[in-house]
N, C-alpha and C positions, 0 to 999 in steps of 0.2 A: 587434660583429655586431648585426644588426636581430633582433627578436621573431620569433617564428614567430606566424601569424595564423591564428589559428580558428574557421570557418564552421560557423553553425550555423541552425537557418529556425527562424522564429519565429512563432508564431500555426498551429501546422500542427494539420492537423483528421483523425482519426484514422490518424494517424503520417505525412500525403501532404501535400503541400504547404506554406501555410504562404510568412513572405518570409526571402528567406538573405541571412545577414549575416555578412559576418567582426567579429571581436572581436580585439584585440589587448588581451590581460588587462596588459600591461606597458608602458605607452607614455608612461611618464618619459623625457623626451630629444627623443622624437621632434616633430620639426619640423613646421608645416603644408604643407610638402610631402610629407613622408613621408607625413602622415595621409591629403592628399588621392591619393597613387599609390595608398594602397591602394584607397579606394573606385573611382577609373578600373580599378586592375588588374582588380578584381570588379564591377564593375559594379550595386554594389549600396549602401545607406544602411551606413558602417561605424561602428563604437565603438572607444575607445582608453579605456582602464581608466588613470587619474592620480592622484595625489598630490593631496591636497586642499590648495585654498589657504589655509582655517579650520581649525581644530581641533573648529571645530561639525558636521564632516563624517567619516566615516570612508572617503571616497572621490570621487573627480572623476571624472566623463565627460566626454569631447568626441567631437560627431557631424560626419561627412563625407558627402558626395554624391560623386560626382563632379564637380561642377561648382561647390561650396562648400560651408565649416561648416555648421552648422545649430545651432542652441539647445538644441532638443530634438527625442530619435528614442527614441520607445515599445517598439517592438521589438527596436531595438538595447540600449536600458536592460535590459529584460529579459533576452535574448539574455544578455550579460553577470553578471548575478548569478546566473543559472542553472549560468553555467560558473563561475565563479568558488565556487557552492555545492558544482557536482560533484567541485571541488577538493579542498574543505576549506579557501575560501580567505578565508570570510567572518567580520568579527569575532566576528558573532552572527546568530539571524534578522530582526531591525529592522533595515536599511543606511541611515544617511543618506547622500544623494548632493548632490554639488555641481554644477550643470548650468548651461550659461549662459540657462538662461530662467528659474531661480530652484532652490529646494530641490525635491527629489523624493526622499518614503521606500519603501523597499522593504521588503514583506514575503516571509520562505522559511518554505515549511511542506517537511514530508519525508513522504515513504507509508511504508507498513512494509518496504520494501527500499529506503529514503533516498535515494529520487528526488528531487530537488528540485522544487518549483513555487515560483511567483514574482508577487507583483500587486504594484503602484506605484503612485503617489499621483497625480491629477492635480487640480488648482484647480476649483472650480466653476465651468461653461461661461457666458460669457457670448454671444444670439443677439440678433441684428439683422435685419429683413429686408429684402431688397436696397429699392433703390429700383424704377419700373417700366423706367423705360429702360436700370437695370442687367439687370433681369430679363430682356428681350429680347435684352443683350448675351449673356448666357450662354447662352440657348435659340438665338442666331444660332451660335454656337461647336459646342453641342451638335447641332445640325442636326435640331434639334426644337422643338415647340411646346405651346403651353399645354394643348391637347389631349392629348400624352405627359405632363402628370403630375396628381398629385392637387390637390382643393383645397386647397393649403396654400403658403406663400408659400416663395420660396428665399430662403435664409436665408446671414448669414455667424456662423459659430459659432467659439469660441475658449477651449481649455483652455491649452497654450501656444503654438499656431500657427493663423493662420485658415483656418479654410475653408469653403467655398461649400459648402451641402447643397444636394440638389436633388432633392425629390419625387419619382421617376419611378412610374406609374402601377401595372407591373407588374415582376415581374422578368424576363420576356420582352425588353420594352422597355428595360429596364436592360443586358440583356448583347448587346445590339445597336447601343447608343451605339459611336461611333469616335473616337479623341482624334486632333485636329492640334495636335502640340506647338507650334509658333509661336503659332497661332491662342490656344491656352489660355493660356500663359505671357503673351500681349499682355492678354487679358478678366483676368487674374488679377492684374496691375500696375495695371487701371485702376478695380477694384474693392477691394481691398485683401488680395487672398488670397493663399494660398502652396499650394490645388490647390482643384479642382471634383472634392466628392465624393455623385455622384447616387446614392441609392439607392431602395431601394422595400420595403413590406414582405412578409415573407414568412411567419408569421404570428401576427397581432396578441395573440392570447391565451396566447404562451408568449415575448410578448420578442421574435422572431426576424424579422432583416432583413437584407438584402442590400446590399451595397455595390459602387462602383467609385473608385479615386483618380487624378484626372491632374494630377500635379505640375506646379507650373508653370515651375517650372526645375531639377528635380534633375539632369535628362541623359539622360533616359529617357521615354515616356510613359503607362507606368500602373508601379503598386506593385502588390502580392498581396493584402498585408496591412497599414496602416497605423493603429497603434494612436492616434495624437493624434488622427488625423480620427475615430476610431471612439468616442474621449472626448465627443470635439464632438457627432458627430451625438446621441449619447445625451441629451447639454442639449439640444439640438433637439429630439429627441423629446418631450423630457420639458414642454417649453412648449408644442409642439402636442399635447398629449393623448395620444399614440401608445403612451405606456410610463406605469406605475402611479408614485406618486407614495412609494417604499419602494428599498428592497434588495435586491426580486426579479432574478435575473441578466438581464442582456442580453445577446444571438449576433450578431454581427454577422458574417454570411458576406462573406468578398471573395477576389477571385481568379478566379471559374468563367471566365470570358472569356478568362483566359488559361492554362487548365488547367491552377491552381492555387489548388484553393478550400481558403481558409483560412478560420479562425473563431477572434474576437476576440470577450472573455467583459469585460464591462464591471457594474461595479454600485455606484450611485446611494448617497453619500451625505446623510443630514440631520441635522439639529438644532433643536428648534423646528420643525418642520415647512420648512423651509426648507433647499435642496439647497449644503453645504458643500463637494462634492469628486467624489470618485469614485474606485473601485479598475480599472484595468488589468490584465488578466492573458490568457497561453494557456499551450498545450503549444510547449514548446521539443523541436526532433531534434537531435543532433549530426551534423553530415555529415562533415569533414576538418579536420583542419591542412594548412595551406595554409606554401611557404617565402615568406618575404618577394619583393616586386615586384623581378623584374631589369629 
């Protein structure tokens, strides 16, 4: 018999929205077809909890789209050790994870009715900024111009996946962009991205900013909540000046445009003064068990 699969949203901002993701906590055996039915059946970035291939692990992920694997998915990673804690199912609160875009550790803390929360590791960002003719390509996609955003360059950024940032001027302007998924998927093959994530800030003195994600080929054209671009944009920030140069939290609102504003809680590692990583985290909901795809 196949797993039973259970959906849970991730990044959800006082208990509403947030992106859903099934999790299949058991997913020894299963095939990359099966992993990819499940993400088509849901329609949404899924996790399959594995058997680690090292013993330097206490755990394997593998991520789906519908339309293919993926290396790494933030909020599915999450998603997963949150359920896996509500379990009782985790060795300890340290998880090493084994991910095909490299190691990722998980931290669980509990409240005093042993809720779990959950942050995860990611690499320090590295940012490039486009070229100009790249520049124009994206603002031809986005069906705006130099005008719509601030002075600051679009940039491509990368924790474990790249992605295009993209200054927009206000968050007005931000949730008024429209994605054509060809169109972006074509600008994001010829630039080297895997989505265009524009945002704006919302404001400057407490961290908080606003986002939007269009993948460039998951099967769909916007995410709610995507924590790798929200890793990224934070090393963005943090070379343009936007965000302190410390620990202080960062919010990253996404979702509003599609009536589900989520908030992704980011915060800046150092050493020597100099940015080694960074912690990922939100609030996780549980929604259902779901039966396996007929």
């Amino acid at each position: 018999m196949k797993p039973d699969v259970d959906l849970v949203s991730v990044f959800t901002f006082e208990g509403q929205g947030g992106n859903p993701c099934p999790i299949v906590v058991d997913g020894q055996g299963l095939a990359p077809d099966d992993m990819q039915a499940v993400a088509r059946r849901h329609g949404h970035e899924s996790g399959f909890v594995m058997p680690p291939a090292s013993q330097d692990y206490d755990l394997g992920l593998r991520f789906w789209v519908p339309n293919h694997e993926m290396e790494m998915c933030g909020h599915a990673t999450i998603g997963a050790l949150w359920l896996l804690a509500s379990q009782g199912a985790l060795p300890g609160d340290t998880v090493r994870i084994e991910t095909r875009s490299g190691p990722v550790t998980g931290f669980v803390r509990h409240d005093a009715s042993n809720a779990p929360s959950v942050e995860i590791t990611q690499p320090a960002g590295r940012v490039a900024a486009l070229t100009a003719a790249q520049t124009q390509d994206v603002l031809g996609v986005l069906g705006i111009d130099r005008h719509d955003l601030l002075d600051l360059p679009i940039q491509n950024a990368v924790t474990s996946r790249v992605k295009t940032l993209v200054p927009i001027k206000d968050v007005d302007r931000l949730n008024a962009l429209k994605s054509d998924m060809p169109a972006v998927e074509a600008v994001c093959n010829r630039i080297g991205s895997t989505g265009l994530y524009p945002y704006a800030v919302q404001e400057r003195r407490t961290q908080i900013f606003e986002a939007r994600q269009f993948p460039r080929s998951s099967g769909y054209p916007e995410d709610a909540a995507t924590g790798i671009a929200a890793a990224a944009l934070s090393f963005g920030l943090l070379a343009n000046g936007l965000v302190e140069a410390t620990d202080k939290p960062i919010t990253v609102f996404q979702g509003r445009a599609m009536g589900a504003l989520s908030a992704i809680g980011v915060r800046l590692g150092f050493a020597g003064g100099r940015a080694i990583g960074c912690l990922l985290g939100g609030a996780v909901e549980r929604m259902e068990r779901a039966p396996w795809p007929s």
